[in-house]
Every structure is written in C-alpha cells, then in structure tokens.
C-alpha positions in Angstrom: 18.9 1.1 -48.8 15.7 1.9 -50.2 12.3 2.9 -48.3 9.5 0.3 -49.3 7.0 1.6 -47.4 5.5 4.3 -44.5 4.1 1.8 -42.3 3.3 4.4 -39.2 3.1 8.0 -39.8 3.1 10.8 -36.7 -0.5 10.1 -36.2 -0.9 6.4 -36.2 2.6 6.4 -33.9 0.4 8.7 -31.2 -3.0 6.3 -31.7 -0.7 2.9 -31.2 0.6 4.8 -28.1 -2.9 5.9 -26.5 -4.3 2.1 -27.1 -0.7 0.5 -25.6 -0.8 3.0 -22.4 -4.7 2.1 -22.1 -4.2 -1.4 -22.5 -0.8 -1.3 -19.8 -3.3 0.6 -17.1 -6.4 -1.7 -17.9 -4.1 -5.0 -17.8 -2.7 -3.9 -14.2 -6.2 -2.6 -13.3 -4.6 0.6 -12.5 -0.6 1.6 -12.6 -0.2 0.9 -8.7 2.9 -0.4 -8.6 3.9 -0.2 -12.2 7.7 1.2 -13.5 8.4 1.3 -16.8 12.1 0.7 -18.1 12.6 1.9 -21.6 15.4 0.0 -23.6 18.2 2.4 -25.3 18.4 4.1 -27.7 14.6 4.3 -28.9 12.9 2.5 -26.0 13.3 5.7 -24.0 11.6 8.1 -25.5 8.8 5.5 -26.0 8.7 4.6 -22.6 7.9 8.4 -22.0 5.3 8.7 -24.3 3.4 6.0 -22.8 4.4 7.9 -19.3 2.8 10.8 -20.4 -0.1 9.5 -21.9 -0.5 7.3 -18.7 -0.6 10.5 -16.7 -2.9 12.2 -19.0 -5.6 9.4 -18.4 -4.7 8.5 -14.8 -3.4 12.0 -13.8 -0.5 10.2 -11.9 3.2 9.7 -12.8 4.4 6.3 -13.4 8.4 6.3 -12.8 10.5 5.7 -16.2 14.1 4.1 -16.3 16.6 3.8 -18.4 18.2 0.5 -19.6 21.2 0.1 -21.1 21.9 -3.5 -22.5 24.9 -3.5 -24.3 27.1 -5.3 -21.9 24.5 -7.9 -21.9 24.1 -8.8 -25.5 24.7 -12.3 -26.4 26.6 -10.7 -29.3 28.9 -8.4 -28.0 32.3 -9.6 -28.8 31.3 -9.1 -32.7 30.0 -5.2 -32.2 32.7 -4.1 -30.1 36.4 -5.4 -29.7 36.9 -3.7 -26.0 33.4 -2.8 -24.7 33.0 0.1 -22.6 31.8 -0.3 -18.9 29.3 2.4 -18.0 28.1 2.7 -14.3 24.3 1.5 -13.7 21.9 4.1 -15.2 19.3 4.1 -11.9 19.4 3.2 -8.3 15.7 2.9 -8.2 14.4 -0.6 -6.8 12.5 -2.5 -8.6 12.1 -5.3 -6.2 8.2 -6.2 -6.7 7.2 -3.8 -9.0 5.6 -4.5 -12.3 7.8 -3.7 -14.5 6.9 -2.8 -18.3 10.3 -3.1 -20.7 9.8 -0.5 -23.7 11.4 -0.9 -27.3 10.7 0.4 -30.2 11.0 -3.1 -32.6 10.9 -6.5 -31.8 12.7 -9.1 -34.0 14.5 -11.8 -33.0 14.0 -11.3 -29.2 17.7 -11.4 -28.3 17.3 -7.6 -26.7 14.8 -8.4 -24.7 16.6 -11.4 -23.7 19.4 -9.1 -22.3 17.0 -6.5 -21.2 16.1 -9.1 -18.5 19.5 -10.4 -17.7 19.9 -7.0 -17.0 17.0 -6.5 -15.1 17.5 -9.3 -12.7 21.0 -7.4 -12.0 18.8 -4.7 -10.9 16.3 -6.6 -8.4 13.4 -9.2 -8.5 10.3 -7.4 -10.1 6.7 -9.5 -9.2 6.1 -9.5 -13.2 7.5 -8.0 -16.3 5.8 -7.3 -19.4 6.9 -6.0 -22.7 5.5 -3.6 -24.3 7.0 -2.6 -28.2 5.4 0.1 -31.1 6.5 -3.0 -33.9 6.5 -6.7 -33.5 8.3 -7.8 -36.8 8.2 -11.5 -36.2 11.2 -13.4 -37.2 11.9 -14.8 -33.3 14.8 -16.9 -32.5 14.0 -16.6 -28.8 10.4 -17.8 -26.9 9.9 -14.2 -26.2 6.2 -12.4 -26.8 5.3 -8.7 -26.3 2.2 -8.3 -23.9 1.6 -5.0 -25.4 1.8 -4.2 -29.6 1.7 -0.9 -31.5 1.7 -2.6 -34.9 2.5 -6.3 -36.4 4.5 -6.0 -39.3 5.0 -9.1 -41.1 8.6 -8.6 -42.8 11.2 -10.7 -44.5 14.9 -10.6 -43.1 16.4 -8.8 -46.0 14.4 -6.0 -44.6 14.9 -3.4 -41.9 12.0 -1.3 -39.9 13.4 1.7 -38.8 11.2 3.5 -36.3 12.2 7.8 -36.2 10.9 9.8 -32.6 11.6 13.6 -32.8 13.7 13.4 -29.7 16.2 11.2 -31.1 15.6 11.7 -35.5 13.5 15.1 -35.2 11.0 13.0 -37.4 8.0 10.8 -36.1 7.3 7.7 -38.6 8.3 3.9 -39.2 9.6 2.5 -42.6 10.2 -0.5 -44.2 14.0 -0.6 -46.0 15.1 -2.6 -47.7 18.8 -3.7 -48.5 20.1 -3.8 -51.7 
C-alpha cells in the first residue's frame, strides 16, 4: 500500500474531538443519562477521548463500554472458519440510557449495523446515536452518524486508516491506497 495523503494529524484529531464531545453534551442538553459504548478495536480509545473531554467541560464522568461485535458481523463465516465465543464485555444496563456508539471510520455501515444487534442483546436504550472521527461515505446500509470528526470523500480502492497512541503509539489518519 501507499500513503496518499495525512488527512488528520495529532492536532486536528484533538480539535474533531473537542467539537464532537461539545456537540454530544449540547445535542442531549447535558450528559444526564448519556453512556457511551466504544466499538473495538479503535472505537475504545475514542470513546475515551470524548469521555475525557466531556469531563473536562462538564466536570462529570460519563460511563464508557466496551463493544465487541465480531460475533455479530453479517460476514463472519468469511473472516473466521470457527469463531471464538467471548463472554459479554459489561454488565452495565443500558436500559433507557442514551447511548452514543464510538468508531473510528464509517464506511459501508455494516459495523454499526452489528453494533446494534449487539446492543439490543444488551438492553433497550431510549436513543442511540453514532458518533465517528471519519465518515468515508460509500454506504450499503441506511445508517448516518449524528456526530462527525471529518467527511472524507474516498473511492473504494482506498483505505483510511486512523492510528491512536494507545493502540499505534501514533496519532494521525491516512489515506492508502492499494496497489
């Protein structure tokens, strides 16, 4: 693969995430009630950015869960030949809460799709909203983020790879593209 393009560096990755957690608190007129459920691998240590920048503004916690989705994927039979079960990640309720999905990238809108087959598995939330750093368009699914870091038109022989420190030890988003 070859890097076409920066698109968000360390800086632009903290102002998207200021704006998102302003616009999540300001949207909900306050975080009452409000969980947010960060979607593995990179959705989780979004999700606590926007936590912490939520308490930095609101000086209040907002409780962050983990979601893994894999058994819920619409395509699992072609990434894994014997999927492994793993026990549910939280036993918090989320029975009328609002609850805010996290992911890094949006694309075709499949993950979300099993983000909230997996979520009704959890409880019945009063609303969900999604909240991503890239919305790459390309959508096979009637599924819309509430909340965007960055639109980044792309064409589907490219890749956006976003990089955190606590998973790449590198903040930034690029464009690949395959050979």
């Amino acid at each position: 693969m070859r890097t076409k393009a920066i698109i968000l560096d360390e800086k632009a990755i903290q102002r998207a995430t200021t704006r998102i957690a302003n616009e999540i608190i300001e949207r909900n007129k306050g975080i009452k009630g409000i969980v947010l459920v960060g979607i593995k691998t990179r959705g989780i240590p979004f999700a606590k950015r926007l936590a912490e920048k939520i308490y930095e503004i609101e000086g209040q916690e907002v409780p962050i869960l983990t979601l893994d989705i894999t058994l819920y994927r619409d395509d699992l039979t072609e990434i894994y030949k014997e999927p492994a079960v793993k026990d549910k990640v939280t036993d918090e309720n989320i029975d009328g809460k609002i609850v805010v999905l996290v992911d890094d990238v949006i694309f075709t809108g499949r993950t979300v799709r099993a983000a909230l087959d997996a979520l009704v598995d959890m409880g019945r939330p009063s609303k969900v909203q999604l909240a991503v750093l890239i919305d790459r368009g390309h959508r096979e699914l009637p599924i819309r983020p509430d909340y965007v870091g960055k639109n980044v038109p792309t064409s589907k022989n490219e890749i956006v790879d976003v990089n955190f420190k606590e998973v790449d030890n590198l903040d930034q988003v690029v464009i690949n593209e395959k050979k």
